[in-house]
N, C-alpha and C positions, 0 to 999 in steps of 0.2 A: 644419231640424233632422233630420226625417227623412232625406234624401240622407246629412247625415254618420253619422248610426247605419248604414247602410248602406254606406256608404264603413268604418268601421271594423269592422265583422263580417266582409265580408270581406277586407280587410288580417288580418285575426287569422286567418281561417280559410288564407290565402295562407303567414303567416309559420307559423302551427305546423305545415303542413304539410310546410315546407323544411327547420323545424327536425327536422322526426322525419325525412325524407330521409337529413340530415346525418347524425343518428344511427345509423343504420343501416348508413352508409358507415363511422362512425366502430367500431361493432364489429363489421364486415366486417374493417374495416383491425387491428382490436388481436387481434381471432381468427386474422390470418394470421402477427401477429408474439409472437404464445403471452402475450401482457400481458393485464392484466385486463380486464374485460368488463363490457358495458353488461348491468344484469338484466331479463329477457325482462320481468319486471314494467311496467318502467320504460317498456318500447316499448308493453304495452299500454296505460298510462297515456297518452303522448301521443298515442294512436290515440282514442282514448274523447276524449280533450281536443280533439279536433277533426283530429288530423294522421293519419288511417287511410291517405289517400290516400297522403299521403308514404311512410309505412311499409310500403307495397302497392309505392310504383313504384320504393321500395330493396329493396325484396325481390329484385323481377324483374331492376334492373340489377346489382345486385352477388351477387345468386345466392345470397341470404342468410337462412337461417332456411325455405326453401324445403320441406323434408322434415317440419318441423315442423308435426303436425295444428293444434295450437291458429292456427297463422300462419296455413295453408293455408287452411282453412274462416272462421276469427273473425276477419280483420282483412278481408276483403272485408265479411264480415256489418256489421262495422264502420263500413266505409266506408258501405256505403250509410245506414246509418243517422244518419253524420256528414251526407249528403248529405241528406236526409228532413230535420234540423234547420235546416242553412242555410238551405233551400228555404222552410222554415215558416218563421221569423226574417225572411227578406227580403220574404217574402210577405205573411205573417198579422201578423206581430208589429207591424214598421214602417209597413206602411201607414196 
């Protein structure tokens, strides 16, 4: 039982991470073509929700949100603290 608790923590932490990637491609892509836009809310909710990392490694490929203090400094702060939870979860929780 525990292996599969483990096996789905990180699938969840794998999948919101790609989905907040996407995201951030996806208002990369509608900010170049002047349509409306994803709210910056919205990106730090799926960062807090586990997908910082995603959100960190759309930043850097698609150049996006980069100028913005709250990105620059909070969503690495983020990340590691997404990382700090898995770490505990896989470690302290499951075993």
């Amino acid at each position: 039982m525990q292996n599969y608790l483990k096996i789905i923590i990180v699938a969840y932490f794998l999948l919101i991470n790609l989905i907040s990637y996407f995201m951030v491609w996806y208002d990369k892509r509608q900010a170049k073509l002047d349509r409306w836009r994803i709210p910056e809310k919205r990106l730090f909710k799926l960062a807090f929700a586990g997908g910082a990392i995603g959100v960190y490694l759309g930043m850097k490929r698609f150049r996006h949100k980069t100028k913005h203090g709250s990105f620059i400094y909070g969503i690495p702060l983020i990340a590691l603290l997404n990382i700090i939870a898995v770490y505990y979860l896989l470690v302290y929780l499951v075993d």
